[in-house]
C-alpha positions in Angstrom: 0.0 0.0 0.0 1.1 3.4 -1.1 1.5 6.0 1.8 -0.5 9.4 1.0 2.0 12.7 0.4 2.2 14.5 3.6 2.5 18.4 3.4 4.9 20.7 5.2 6.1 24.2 5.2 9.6 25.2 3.9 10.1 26.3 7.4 9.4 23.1 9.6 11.3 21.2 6.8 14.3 23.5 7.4 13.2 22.8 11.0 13.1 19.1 11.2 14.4 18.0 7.6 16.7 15.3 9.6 13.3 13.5 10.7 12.1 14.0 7.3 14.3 12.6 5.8 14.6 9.2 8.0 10.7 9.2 8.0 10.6 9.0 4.3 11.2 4.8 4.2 8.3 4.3 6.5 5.8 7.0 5.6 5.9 8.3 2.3 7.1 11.3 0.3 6.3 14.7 1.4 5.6 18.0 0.0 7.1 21.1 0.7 5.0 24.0 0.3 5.9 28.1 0.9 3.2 30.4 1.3 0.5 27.7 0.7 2.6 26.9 -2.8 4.2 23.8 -3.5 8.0 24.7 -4.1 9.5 21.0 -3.4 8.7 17.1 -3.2 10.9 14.9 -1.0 11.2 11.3 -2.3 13.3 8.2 -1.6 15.8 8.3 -4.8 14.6 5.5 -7.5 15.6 2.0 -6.9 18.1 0.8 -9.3 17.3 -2.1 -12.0 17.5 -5.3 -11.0 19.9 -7.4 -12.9 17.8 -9.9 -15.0 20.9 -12.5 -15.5 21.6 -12.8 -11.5 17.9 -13.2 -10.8 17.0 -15.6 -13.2 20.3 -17.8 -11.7 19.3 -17.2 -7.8 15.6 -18.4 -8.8 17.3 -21.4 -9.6 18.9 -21.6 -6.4 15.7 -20.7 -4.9 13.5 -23.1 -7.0 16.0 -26.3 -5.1 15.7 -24.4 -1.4 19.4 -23.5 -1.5 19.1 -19.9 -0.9 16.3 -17.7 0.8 13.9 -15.1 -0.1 15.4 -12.7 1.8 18.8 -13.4 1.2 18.1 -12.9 -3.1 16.0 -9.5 -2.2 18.9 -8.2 -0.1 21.6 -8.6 -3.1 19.3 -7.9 -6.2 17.0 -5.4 -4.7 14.2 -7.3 -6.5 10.7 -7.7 -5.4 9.4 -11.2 -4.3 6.8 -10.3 -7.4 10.4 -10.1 -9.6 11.4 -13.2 -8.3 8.0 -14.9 -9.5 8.1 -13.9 -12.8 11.9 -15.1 -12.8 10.5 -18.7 -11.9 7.9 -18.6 -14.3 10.4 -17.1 -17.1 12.7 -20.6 -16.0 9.5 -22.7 -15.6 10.6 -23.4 -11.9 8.3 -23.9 -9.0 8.5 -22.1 -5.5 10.0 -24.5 -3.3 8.4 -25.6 0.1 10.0 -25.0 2.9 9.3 -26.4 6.3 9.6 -23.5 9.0 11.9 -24.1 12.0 9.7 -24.9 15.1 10.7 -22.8 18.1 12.0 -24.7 21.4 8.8 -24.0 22.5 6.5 -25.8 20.2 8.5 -28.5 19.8 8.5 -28.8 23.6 4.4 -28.9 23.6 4.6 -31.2 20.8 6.5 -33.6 22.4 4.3 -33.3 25.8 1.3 -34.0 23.9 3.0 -37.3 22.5 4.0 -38.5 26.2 0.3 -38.3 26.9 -0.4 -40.2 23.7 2.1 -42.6 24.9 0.7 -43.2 28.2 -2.7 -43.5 27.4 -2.1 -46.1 24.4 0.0 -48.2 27.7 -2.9 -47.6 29.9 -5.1 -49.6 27.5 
């Protein structure tokens, strides 16, 4: 979802450009305005093109489960949508990947087989 431009005077932009600036990731481009006018548009600076060659061989990767999602969006810069049209462009499929299970669940998944067990001795 695409953050609405927020409005603010030359003056509190002078004022507070540092927050500005760090806030523009998170909430959007603003708009400078002077007098009521706009005289300025603060944006993040385009995102550079992904190359097509090194996507299309990390999908491959990414197809077998060698490499992660985040780790091909980190160095490539490319979208997970990019990444989905690279493994439809190679005919690849998304591979399925079994999430770690935290100490914690593994420890209630083992308590609930104990009580399995010792029921199925009971009878």
């Amino acid at each position: 979802m695409q953050n609405p431009v927020r409005t603010i005077s030359s003056s509190d932009a002078k004022a507070t450009l540092g927050d500005v600036l760090s806030s523009l990731d998170s909430q959007g481009p603003v708009e400078i305005t002077r007098n009521g006018k706009t005289v300025g548009l603060l944006t993040l600076p385009p995102l550079p093109p992904v190359d097509a060659n090194r996507l299309a061989s990390l999908a491959i990767a990414y197809s077998k489960g060698l490499i992660s999602w985040p780790q091909i969006a980190e160095e490539t810069g490319a979208s997970y949508g990019e990444l989905l049209i690279a493994l439809g462009l190679k005919n690849l499929s998304i591979p399925i990947i079994a999430p770690k299970k935290r100490p914690e669940q593994l420890a209630f998944f083992h308590q609930i087989l104990d009580k399995a067990a010792a029921r199925q001795q009971k009878q």
